[in-house]
N, C-alpha and C positions, 0 to 999 in steps of 0.2 A: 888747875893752876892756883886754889885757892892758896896751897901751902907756898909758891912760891910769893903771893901777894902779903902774906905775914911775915913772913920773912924780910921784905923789901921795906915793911910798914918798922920792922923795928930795927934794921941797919941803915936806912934812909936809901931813898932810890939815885942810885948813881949814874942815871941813862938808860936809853933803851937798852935790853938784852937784845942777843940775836940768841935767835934758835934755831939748832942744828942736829941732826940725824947721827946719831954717831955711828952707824953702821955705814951708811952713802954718803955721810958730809949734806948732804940735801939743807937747804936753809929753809925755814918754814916758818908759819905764824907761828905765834903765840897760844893760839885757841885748838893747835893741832892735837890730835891725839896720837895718829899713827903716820909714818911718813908716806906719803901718796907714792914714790921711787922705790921702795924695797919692802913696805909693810908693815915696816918693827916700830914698836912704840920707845924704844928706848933714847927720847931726847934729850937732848944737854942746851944748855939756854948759859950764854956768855955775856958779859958786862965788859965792856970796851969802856976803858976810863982816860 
């Protein structure tokens, strides 16, 4: 998550994200790697403003 922390550091943090599985929908930490529900690392992380 280091690249999403530089990113947040130079658009300014606009709120928690949520993180979410995009294969199950699964909602998950932040510090996840792979989703505990179906396996796949492929997570998306959303900004609710």
């Amino acid at each position: 998550m280091a690249l999403l922390s530089r990113v947040r550091k130079l658009i300014g943090d606009g709120g928690d994200p949520i993180y979410e599985c995009r294969r199950c929908g699964t909602t998950l930490d932040s510090d996840a790697g792979d989703c505990p529900q179906c396996g796949k690392s492929d997570i998306a992380a959303y900004e609710i403003r």
